[in-house]
C-alpha positions as CSV (number, residue, x, y, z in Angstrom):
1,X,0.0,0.0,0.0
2,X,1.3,3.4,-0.7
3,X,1.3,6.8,1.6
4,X,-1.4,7.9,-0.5
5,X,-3.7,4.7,0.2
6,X,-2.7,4.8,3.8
7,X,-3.6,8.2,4.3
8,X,-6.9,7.5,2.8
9,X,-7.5,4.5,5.0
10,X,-6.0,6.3,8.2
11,X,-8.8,9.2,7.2
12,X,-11.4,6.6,7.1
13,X,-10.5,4.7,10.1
14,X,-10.5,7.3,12.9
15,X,-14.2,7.5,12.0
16,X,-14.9,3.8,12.8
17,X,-12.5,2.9,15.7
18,X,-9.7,4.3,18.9
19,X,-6.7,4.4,17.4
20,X,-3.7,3.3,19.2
21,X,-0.4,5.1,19.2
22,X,3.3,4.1,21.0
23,X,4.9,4.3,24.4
24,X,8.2,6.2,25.2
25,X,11.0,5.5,23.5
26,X,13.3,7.0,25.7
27,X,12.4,4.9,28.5
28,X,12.8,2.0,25.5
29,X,16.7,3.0,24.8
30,X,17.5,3.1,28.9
31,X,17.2,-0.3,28.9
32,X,19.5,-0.8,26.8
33,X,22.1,0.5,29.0
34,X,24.5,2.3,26.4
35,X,27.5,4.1,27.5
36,X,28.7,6.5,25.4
37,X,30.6,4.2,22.9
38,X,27.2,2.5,22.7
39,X,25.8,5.6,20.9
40,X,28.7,6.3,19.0
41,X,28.5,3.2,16.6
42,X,31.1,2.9,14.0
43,X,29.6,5.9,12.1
44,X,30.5,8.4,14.7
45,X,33.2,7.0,16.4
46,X,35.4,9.8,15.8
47,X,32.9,12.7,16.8
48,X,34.0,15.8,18.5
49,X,31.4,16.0,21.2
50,X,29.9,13.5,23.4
51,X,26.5,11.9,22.4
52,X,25.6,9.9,25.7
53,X,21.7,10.6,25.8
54,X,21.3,11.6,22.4
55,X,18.8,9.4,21.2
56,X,18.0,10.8,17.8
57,X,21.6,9.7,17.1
58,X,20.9,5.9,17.5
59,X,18.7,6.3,13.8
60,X,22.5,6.6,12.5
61,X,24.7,4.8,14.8
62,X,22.0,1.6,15.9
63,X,19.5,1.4,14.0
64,X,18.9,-2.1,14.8
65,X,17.9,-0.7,18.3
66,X,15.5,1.8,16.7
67,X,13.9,-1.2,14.8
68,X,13.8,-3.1,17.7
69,X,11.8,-0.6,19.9
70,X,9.3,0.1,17.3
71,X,8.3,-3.6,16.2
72,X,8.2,-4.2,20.2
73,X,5.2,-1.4,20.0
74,X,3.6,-2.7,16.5
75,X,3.2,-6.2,18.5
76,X,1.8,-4.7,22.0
77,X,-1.2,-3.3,19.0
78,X,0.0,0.4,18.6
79,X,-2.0,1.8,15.4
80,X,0.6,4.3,15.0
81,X,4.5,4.3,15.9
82,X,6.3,7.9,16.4
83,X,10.1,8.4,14.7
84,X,12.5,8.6,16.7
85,X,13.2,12.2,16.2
86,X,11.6,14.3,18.8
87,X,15.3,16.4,19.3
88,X,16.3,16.2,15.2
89,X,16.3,20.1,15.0
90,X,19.2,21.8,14.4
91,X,18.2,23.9,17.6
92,X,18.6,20.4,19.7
93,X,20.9,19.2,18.2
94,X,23.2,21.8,18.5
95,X,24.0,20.6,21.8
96,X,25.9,17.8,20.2
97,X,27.5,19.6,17.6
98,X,25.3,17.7,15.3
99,X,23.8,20.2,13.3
100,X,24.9,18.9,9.8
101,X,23.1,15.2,10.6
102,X,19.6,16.8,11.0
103,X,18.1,15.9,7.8
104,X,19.9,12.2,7.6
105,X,18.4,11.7,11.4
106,X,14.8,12.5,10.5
107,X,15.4,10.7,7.0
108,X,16.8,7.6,9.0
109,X,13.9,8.2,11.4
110,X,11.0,7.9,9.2
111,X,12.3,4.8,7.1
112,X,13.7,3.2,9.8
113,X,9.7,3.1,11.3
114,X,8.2,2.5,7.9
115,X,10.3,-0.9,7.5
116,X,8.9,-1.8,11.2
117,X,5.6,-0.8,9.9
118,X,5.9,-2.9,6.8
119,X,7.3,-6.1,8.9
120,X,4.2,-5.9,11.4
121,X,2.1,-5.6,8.2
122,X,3.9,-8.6,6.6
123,X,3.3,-10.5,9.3
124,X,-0.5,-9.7,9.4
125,X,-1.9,-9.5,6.3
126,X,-4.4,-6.8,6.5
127,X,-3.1,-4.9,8.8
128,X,-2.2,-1.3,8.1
129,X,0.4,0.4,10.4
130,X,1.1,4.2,10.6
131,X,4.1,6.2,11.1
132,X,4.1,9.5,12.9
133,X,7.1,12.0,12.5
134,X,7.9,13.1,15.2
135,X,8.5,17.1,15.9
136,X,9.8,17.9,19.5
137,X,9.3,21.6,20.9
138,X,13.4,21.8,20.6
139,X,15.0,23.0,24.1
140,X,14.5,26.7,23.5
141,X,11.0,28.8,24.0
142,X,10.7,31.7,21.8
143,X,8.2,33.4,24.3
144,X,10.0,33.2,27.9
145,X,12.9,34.7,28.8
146,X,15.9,32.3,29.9
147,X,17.3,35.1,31.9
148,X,15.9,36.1,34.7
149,X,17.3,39.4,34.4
150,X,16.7,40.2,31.1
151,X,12.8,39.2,30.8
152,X,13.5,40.9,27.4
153,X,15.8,38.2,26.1
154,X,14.9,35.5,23.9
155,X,17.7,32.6,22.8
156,X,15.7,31.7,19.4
157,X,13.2,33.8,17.0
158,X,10.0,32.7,15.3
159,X,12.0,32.5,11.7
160,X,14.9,30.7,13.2
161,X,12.4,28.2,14.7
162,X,10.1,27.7,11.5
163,X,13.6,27.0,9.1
164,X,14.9,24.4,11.8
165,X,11.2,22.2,11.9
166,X,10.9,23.0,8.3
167,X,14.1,21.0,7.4
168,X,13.3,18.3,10.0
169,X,9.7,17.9,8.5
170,X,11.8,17.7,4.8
171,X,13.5,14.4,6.3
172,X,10.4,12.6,7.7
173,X,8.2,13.3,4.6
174,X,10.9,12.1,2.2
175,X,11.9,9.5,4.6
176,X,8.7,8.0,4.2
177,X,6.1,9.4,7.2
178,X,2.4,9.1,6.6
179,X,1.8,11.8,9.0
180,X,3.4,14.6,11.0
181,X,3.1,15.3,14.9
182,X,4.3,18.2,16.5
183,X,3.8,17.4,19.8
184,X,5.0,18.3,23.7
185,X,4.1,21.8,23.0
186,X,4.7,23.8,26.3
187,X,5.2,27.1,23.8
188,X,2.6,27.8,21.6
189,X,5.0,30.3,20.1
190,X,7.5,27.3,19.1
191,X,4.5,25.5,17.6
192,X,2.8,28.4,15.6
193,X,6.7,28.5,13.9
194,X,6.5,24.7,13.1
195,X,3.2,25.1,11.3
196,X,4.3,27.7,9.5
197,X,7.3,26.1,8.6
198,X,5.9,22.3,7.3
199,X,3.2,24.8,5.5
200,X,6.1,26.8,3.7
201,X,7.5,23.0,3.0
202,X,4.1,21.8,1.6
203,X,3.7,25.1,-0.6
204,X,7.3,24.2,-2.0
205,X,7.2,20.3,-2.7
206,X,2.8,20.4,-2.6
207,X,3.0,17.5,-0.3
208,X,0.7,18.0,2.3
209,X,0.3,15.2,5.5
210,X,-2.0,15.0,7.9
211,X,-0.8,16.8,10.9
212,X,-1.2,15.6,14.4
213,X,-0.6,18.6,17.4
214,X,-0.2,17.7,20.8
215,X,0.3,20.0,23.9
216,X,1.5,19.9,27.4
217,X,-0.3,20.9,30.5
218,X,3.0,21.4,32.6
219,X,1.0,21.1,35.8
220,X,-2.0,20.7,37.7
221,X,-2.5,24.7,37.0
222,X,-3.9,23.7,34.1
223,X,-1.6,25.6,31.2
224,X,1.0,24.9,28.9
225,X,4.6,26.8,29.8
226,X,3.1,29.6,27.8
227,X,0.2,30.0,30.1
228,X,-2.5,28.9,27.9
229,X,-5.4,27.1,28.7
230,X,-6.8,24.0,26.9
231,X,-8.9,25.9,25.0
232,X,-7.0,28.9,24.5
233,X,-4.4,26.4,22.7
234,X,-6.9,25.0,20.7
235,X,-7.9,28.8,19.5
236,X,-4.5,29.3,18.9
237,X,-3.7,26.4,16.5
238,X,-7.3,25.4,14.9
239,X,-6.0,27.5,11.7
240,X,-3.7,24.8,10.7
241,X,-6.6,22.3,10.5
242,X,-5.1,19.7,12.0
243,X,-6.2,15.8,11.9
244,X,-6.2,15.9,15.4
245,X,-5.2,17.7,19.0
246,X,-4.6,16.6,21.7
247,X,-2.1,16.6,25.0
248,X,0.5,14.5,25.9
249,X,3.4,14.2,28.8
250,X,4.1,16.1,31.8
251,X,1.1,14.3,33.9
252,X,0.0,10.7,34.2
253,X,-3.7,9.8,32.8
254,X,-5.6,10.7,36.2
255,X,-4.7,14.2,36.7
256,X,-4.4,15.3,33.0
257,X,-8.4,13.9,32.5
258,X,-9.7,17.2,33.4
259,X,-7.7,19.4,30.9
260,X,-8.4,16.6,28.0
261,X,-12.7,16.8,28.7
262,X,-11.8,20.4,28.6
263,X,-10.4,20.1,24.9
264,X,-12.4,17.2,24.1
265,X,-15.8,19.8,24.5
266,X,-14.3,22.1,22.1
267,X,-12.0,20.8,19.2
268,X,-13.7,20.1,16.3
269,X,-11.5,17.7,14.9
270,X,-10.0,14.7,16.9
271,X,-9.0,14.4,20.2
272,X,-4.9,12.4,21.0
273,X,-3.9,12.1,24.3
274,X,-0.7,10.4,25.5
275,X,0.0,10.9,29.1
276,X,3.3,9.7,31.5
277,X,2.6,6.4,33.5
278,X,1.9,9.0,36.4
279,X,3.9,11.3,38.1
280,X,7.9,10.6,38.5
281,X,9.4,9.4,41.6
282,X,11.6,10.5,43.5
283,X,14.4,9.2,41.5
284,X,12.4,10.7,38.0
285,X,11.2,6.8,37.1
286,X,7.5,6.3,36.8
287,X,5.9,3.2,38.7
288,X,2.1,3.3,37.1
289,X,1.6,0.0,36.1
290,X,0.3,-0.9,32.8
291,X,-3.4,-1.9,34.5
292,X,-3.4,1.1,36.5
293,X,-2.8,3.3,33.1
294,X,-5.0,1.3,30.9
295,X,-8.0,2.0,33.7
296,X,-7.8,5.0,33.3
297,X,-7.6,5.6,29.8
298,X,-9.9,3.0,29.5
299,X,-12.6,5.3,31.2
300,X,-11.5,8.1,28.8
301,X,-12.7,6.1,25.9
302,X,-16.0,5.0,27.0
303,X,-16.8,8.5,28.5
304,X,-16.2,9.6,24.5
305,X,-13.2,12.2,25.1
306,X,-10.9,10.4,23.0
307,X,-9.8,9.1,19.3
308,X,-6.5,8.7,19.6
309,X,-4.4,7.3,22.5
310,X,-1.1,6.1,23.5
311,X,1.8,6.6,26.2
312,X,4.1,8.6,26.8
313,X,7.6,9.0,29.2
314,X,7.5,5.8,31.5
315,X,5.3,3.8,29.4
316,X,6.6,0.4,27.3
317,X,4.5,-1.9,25.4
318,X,3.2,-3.9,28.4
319,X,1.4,-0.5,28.9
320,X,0.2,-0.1,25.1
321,X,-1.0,-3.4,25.3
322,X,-2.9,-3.0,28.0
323,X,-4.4,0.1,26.4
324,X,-5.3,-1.3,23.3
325,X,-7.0,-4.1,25.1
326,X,-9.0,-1.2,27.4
327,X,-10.3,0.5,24.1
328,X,-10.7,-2.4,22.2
329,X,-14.3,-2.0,20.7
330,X,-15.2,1.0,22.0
331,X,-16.7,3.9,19.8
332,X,-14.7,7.0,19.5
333,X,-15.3,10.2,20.5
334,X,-18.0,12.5,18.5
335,X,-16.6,15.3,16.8
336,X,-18.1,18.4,18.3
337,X,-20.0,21.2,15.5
338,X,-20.1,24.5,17.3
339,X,-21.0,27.3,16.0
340,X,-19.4,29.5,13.3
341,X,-17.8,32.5,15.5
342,X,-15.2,34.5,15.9
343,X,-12.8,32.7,18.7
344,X,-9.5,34.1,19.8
345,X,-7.0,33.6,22.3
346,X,-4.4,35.1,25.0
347,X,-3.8,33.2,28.0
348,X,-7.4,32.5,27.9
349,X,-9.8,32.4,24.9
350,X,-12.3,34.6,24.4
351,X,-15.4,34.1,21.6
352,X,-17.2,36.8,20.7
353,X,-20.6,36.4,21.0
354,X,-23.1,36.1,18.2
């Protein structure tokens, strides 16, 4: 099947059924226990920095690993795997004097999932598996101020931000993605800038993917980093006309249900959600056990706040497993038709009434 068909399908589907998406990868590669020859490979043996915790780099240096992961996912039921590329910007990568590899990692990234894809559909004829590429919010926020004392100061721009996603989003389309997902948003600023860039790339090549956008509620506050709302994000991004929106990270499934019904009653497209396998220890692991995640995103589903769901930091496929199995037949969500009006947004939206 082509990316055409499977777009056509994957259109079709999320009218008929919850789809599942992947667990962590990151918590995926720490069991694997690489030091930093480990990431290095043969390829980049000889690099000039050191690329302990760069996972990105494994889609170059062990892609075996990369594989690995992802087929583990396709066989707990996942739907839909994400590329390992959340930090395959320029902007992230920079901290590993990697710059110049940005393009091959999301590249790598995408085809490296696609062949999982196609093995899980090999192996279950009938079948049709997804690939997601992926688009982290990078480790700089073009609306806050790393220096406390300069509130002024800004260590990235809007057009510096947009060029950087635009290049990634070049790899994973080329690489062979069916869809793109900019997700972890805690700056809506950041995201607005990858919109406009994978729209500048669409305009250019007039390939055009379905795009996923998923925020982060950074606490129990109830807003992104930013210091938008639920529904203030939604007004925010709705222009781009995404697939679906959703949140994901940050909080486990219990305390981020409140903020999800809050999106769920007013996005007009499909609702993702992906949260942490609860909050992180004392040590930063995460002990929610598969059951205890799948409970609750099993009461998502049948409440009818959800289309899309997965896991995200702490989760493996024990977890997506369990998920899939707490979905499993269960309607998705209704797409909301509100009415046509005017709908803006600060930290807080505002609608103006008719």
């Amino acid at each position: 099947m082509n990316r055409e068909d499977r777009i056509k399908a994957f259109e079709t589907l999320l009218g008929e059924r919850i789809f599942v998406m992947d667990g962590a990868m990151g918590t995926m590669v720490q069991g694997y226990n690489l030091d930093e020859a480990g990431y290095r490979g043969e390829r980049l043996a000889d690099h000039g920095s050191d690329l302990r915790g760069n996972n990105d780099i494994l889609n170059l240096t062990r892609p075996e690993i990369v594989e690995e992961i992802h087929r583990a996912y396709f066989d707990a039921g996942s739907d839909i795997v994400e590329t390992n590329t959340f930090s395959a910007t320029t902007i992230a990568q920079a901290d590993y004097a990697a710059e110049h590899l940005v393009y091959e990692l999301n590249f790598e990234g995408a085809r490296i999932a696609r062949k999982a894809a196609d093995a899980a559909e090999a192996d279950e004829p009938g079948r049709i598996c997804f690939v997601a590429g992926a688009l982290g919010p990078t480790n700089r926020t073009a609306s806050i101020s790393p220096d406390v004392n300069d509130p002024a100061f800004r260590n990235t721009n809007f057009d510096e931000l947009a060029g950087a996603y635009k290049e990634a989003a070049r790899g994973l389309i080329e690489g062979g993605a069916d869809l793109l997902l900019v997700e972890t948003i805690f700056d809506t600023l950041n995201a607005k800038a990858a919109l406009f860039g994978i729209d500048e790339l669409a305009e250019e090549t007039g390939i055009r993917l379905p795009l996923m956008i998923s925020g982060t509620i950074t606490d129990l506050s109830g807003r992104t980093l930013s210091g938008q709302t639920p529904e203030a994000f939604w007004n925010s991004v709705r222009h781009a006309k995404p697939i679906s929106v959703g949140l994901n990270c940050a909080l486990g499934a219990h305390q981020l249900r409140g903020f999800l019904a809050e999106l769920s009653r007013v996005a007009e497209t499909c609702v993702s959600a992906y949260p942490n396998a609860g909050l992180p220890n004392a040590f930063g692991g995460y002990d929610e056990t598969p059951e205890e995640t799948a409970r609750e995103i099993g009461a998502w589903a049948r409440d009818g706040l959800v289309n899309i769901v997965g896991g995200c930091c702490g989760t493996t496929p024990d977890h997506i497993r369990a998920i899939a199995e707490a979905v499993k037949g269960v309607p998705p969500r209704d797409i909301p038709k509100p009415p046509r009006r005017m709908r803006l947004s600060g930290l807080e939206p505002f609608e103006v009434p008719a």
